[in-house]
C-alpha positions as CSV (number, residue, x, y, z in Angstrom):
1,X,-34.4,36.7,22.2
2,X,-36.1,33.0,21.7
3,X,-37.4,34.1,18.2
4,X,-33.6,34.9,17.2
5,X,-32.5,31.8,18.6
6,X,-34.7,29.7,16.8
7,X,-34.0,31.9,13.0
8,X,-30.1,30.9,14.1
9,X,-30.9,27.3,15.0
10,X,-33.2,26.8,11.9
11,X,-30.4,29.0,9.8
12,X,-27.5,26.8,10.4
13,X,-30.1,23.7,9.6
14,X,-30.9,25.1,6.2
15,X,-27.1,26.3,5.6
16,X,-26.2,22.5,6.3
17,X,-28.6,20.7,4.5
18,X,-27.6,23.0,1.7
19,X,-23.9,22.4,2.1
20,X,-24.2,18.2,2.6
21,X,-27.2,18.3,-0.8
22,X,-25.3,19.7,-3.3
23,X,-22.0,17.8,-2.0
24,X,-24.0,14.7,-2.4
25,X,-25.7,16.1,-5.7
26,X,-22.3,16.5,-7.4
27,X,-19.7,14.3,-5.8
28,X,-18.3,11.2,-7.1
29,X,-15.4,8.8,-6.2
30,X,-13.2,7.6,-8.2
31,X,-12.9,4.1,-9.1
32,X,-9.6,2.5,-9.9
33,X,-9.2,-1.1,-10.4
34,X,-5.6,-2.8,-10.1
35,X,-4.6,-5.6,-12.6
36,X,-1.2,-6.0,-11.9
37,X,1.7,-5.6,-9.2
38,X,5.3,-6.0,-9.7
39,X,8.2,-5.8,-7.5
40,X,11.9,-5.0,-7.6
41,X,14.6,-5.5,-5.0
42,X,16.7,-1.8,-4.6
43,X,19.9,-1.6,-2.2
44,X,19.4,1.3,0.7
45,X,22.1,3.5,0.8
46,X,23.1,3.2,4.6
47,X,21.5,6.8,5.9
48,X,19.7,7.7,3.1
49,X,17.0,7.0,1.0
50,X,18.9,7.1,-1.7
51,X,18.0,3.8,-3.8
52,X,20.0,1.7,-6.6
53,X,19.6,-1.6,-8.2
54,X,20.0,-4.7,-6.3
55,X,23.0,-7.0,-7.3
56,X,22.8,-10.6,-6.0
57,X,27.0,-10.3,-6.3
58,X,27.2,-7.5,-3.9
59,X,25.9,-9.7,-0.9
60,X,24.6,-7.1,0.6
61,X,22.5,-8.0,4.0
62,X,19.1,-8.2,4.3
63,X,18.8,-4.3,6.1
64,X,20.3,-2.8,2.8
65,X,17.0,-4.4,0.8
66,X,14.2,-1.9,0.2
67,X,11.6,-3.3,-2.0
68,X,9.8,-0.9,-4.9
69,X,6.0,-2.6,-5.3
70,X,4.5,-1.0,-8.4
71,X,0.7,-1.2,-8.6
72,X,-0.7,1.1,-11.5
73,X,-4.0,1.9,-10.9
74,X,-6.3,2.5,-13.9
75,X,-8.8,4.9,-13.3
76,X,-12.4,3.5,-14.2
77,X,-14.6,6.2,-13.5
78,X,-13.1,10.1,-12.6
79,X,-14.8,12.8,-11.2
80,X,-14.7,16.0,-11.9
81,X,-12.7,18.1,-8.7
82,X,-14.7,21.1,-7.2
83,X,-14.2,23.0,-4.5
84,X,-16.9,21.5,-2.2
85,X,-16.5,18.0,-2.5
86,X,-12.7,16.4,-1.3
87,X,-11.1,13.5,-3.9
88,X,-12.1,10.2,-2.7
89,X,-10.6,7.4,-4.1
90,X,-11.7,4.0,-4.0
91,X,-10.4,0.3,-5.5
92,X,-13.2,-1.2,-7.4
93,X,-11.7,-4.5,-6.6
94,X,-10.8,-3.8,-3.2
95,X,-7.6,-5.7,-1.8
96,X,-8.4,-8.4,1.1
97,X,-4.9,-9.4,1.8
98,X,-1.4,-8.8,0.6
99,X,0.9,-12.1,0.9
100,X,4.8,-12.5,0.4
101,X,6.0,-15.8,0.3
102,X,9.1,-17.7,-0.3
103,X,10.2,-21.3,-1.5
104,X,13.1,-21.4,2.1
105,X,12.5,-20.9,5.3
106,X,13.0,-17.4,6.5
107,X,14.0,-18.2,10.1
108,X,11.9,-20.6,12.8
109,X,8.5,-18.8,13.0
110,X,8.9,-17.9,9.1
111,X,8.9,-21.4,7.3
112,X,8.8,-21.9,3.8
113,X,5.4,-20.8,2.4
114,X,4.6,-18.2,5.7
115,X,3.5,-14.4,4.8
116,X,6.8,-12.5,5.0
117,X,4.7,-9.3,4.7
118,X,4.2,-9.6,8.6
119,X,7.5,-8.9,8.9
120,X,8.3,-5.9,6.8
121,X,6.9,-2.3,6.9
122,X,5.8,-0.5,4.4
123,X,6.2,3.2,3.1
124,X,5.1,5.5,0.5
125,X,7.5,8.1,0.9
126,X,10.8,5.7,2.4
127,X,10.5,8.1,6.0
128,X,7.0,7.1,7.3
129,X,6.5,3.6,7.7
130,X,3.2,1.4,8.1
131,X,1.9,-1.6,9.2
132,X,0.4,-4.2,6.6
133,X,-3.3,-3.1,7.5
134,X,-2.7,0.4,7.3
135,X,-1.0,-0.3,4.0
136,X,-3.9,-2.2,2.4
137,X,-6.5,-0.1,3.8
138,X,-5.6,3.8,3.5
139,X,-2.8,3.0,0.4
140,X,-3.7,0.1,-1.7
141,X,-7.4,0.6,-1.5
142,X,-8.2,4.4,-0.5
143,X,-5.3,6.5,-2.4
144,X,-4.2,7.2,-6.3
145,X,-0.3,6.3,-4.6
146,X,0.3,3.6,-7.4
147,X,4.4,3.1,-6.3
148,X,5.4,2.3,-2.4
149,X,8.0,0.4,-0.8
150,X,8.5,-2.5,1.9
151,X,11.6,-3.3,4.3
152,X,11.9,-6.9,6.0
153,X,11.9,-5.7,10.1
154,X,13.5,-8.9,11.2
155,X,16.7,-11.0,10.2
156,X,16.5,-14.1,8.6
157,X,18.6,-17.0,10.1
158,X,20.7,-18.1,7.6
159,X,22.0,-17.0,3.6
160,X,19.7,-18.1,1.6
161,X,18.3,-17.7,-2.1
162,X,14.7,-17.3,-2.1
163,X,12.4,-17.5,-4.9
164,X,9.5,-14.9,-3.8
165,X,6.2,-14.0,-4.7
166,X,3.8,-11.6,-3.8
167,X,0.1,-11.9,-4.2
168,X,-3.2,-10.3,-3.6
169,X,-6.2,-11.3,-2.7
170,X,-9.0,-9.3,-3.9
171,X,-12.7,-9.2,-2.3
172,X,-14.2,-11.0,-5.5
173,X,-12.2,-13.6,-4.6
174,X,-9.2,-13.4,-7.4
175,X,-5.7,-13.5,-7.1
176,X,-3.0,-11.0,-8.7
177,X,0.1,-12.0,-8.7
178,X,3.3,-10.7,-9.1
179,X,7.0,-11.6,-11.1
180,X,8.3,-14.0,-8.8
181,X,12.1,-12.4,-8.1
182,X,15.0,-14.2,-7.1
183,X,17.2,-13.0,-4.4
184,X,19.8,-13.5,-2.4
185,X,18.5,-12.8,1.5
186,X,21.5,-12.8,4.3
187,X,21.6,-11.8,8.1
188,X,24.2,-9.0,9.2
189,X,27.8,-10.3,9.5
């Protein structure tokens, strides 16, 4: 009875080190770099996911802005998909930080020049929503999702317009920056 134990024990050794070797024989990730991000305001349908241009004349509330964030993502090196090894993507120059900021002063604890992005939340999909963090880490820097979408979480005081920009910071120390967009941000009546 020891003797089989051990032929099992040493068996599902061997069968492991076999599996984890020719994973790590053949696997590769693939590398992506971004260069560029851009970013469009869209009116939410109330309900619905539903998303059209934003019109400035509409003077729509801040709660009917979604925000499409575009961030193609060139692939740099691709590997070749096989069964044993699962698609690992990673961002050559990986994102640090993600930064929205505006020329006006959102409300009191969001002057002119703050990070708005800690007050949105983010989605790929428009039904599950993320924080910042999760955003950068598991979208920006660990997926092929090149297209995702942000929605401010909190009001801002008063009508404004706001001239906005959105930046990156990326681990080599660069910057990418976005169009800076113009728009019209108002609480609920």
């Amino acid at each position: 009875m020891k003797t089989l134990h051990q032929v099992m024990v040493f068996s599902a050794i061997f069968c492991f080190l076999g599996l984890f070797s020719s994973c790590e024989d053949k696997c590769e990730d693939t590398m992506f770099q971004i260069k560029e991000l851009s970013i469009s305001p869209r009116t939410r349908t109330e309900g619905s996911t539903l998303l059209t241009s934003w019109r400035t004349n509409d003077a729509l509330p801040y709660n009917r802005l979604t925000f499409l964030m575009q961030m193609p993502k060139p692939v740099l090196v691709f590997f070749t998909l096989n069964s044993e090894c699962p698609a690992v993507w990673k961002n050559e120059n990986r994102v640090t930080d993600l930064k929205l900021v505006s020329d006006q002063d959102y409300n009191e604890e969001y002057p002119a020049g703050s990070d708005l992005l800690k007050i949105v939340s983010f989605s790929v999909d428009q039904n599950s929503f993320v924080t910042k963090n999760q955003f950068i880490s598991n979208y920006v820097n660990q997926s092929d999702i090149a297209t995702a979408y942000f929605n401010f979480t909190v009001a801002p005081t008063e009508s404004h317009v706001h001239q906005l920009r959105l930046e990156a910071q990326t681990a080599d120390d660069k910057s990418i920056e976005a169009n800076a967009l113009t728009i019209l941000l108002k609480p609920m009546e």
